[in-house]
N, C-alpha and C positions, 0 to 999 in steps of 0.2 A: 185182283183176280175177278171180284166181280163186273170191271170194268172189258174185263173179255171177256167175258160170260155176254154181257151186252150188245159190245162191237159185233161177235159170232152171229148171235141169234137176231140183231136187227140190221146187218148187215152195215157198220159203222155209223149208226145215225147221225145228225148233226145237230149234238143239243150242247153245246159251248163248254162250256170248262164247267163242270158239276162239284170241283173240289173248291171253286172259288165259291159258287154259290152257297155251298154249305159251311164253308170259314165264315159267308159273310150272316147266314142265320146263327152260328153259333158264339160269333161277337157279343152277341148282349141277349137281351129279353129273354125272347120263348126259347130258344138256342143255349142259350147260357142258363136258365134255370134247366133244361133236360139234364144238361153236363153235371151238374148240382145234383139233379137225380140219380144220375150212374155212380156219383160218388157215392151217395148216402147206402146206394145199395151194398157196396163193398164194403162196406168199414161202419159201424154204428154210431152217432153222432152221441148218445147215452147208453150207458153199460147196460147189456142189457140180462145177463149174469152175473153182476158183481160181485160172484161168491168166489170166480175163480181168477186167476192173474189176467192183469190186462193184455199181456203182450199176447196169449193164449189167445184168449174172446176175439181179440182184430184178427188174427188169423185165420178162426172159426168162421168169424161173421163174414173176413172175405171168400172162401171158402163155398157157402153157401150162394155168395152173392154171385160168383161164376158159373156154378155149376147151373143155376138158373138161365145163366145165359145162354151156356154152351147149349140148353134145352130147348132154348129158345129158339139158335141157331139150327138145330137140327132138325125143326120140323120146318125153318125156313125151306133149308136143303130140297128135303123131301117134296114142299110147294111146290119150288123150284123147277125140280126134275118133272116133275106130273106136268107141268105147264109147260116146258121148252119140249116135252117131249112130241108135244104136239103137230104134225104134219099139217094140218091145215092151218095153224095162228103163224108159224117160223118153218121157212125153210132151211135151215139149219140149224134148226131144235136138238135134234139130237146131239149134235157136237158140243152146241153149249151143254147141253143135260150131261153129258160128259165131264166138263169140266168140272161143273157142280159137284161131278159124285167125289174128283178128288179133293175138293174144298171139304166135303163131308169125313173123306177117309183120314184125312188131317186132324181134324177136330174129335175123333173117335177116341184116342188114346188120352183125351183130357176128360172127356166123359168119365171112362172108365177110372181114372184115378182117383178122379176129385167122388166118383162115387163110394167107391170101395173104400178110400181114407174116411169119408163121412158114416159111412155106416161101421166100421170098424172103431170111430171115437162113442158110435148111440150103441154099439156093444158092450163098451168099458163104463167104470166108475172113475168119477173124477173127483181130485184131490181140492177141497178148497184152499183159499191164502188162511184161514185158520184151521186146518186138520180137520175139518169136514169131510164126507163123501156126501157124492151125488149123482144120481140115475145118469147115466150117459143118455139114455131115451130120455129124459126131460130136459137136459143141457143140449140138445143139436135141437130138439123140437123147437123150443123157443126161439135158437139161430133161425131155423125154417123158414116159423112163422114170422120173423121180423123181417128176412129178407124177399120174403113173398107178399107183403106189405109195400116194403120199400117201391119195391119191382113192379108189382101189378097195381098194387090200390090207387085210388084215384086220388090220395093223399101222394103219390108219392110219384115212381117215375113214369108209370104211365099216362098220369092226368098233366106230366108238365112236358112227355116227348108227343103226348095229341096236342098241345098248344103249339109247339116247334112245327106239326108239319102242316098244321091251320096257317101257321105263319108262310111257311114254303109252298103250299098251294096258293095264298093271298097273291105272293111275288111273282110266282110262275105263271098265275092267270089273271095279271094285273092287265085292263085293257082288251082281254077277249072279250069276245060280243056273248059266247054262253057262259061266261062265268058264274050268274047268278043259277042257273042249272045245274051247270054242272055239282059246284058248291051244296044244292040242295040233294042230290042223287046221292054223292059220297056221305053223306050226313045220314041218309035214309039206310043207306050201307051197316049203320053204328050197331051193334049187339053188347049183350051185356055180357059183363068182364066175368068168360068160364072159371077162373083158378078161385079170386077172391069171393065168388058170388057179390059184387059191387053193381049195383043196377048203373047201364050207359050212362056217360051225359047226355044231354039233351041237345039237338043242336040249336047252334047260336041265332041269334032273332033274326026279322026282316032283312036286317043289310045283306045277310047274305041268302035271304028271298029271292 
């Protein structure tokens, strides 16, 4: 969808196969460790409740790990729409911005589910594997904060999906004459990470001065 989203608003540009190019960033390196990161977000690599059944906690922690995303998607949408809607950048802004809103109206009833399941589990008390209880607000909290970790911190999927698209800018502006510019503009772009309060990275040295 998002590939007519594109054709629409830029009038079918001529930028080659874009699903090879992204097989071939995601073969190894910066590519392959992001994929490493979307995993980690879904599913915890260490328990990170081990008071309750495991099959339980992967469920929870993917759970969280979605609902982050679908959040994430949503304010893409919203970008999206503000920006194709624009008459002067696309002359067929609108039609794309259209299509967006059904990508968005899609993704609405997973919102809703994955939210209302989650806040209906930090409602309840939960049964430990030894006959324990425990706060359902202290068992989804901690899913939260791991998968908001995962997700954003710079230990996690965000600091290894900005080395994938360092890697994807490197390729795509391999041999332009403003590379070095360009490279430093988008670098100068970098804000520091809203959700985790995790101060930017810094961008990379002279080479790509």
């Amino acid at each position: 969808m998002w590939y007519a989203v594109r054709d629409i608003a830029l009038d079918h540009p001529d930028v080659g196969d874009p699903l090879a190019a992204m097989m071939k960033a995601f073969a190894g390196g910066a590519g392959g460790q992001a994929m490493q990161g979307m995993a980690r977000s879904l599913g915890a690599a260490a328990r990170i409740v081990p008071e309750i059944d495991a099959t339980l906690e992967t469920m929870i922690t993917r759970m969280t790990g979605l609902l982050l995303i679908e959040l994430l998607a949503f304010n893409t949408f919203a970008w999206a729409e503000q920006l194709l809607s624009d008459g002067e950048l696309f002359e067929r802004g609108v039609e794309a911005a259209r299509v967006v809103s059904f990508i968005r109206a899609d993704e609405e009833p997973h919102v809703g589910y994955l939210r209302a399941t989650l806040t209906e589990m930090r409602a309840r008390t939960f049964v430990t594997v030894d006959g324990a209880e425990l706060a359902g607000t202290d068992v989804i909290n901690r899913y939260w904060d791991y998968s908001l970790r995962q997700m954003f911190g710079l230990g996690g999927k965000r600091g290894e999906r900005r080395e994938m698209i360092l890697a994807l800018l490197d390729q795509a502006l391999d041999g332009h004459p403003r590379r070095r510019q360009i490279l430093h503009s988008f670098h100068d772009l970098e804000t520091p990470d809203p959700v985790v309060a995790e101060a930017a990275v810094g961008a990379p040295g002279p080479a790509y001065r």
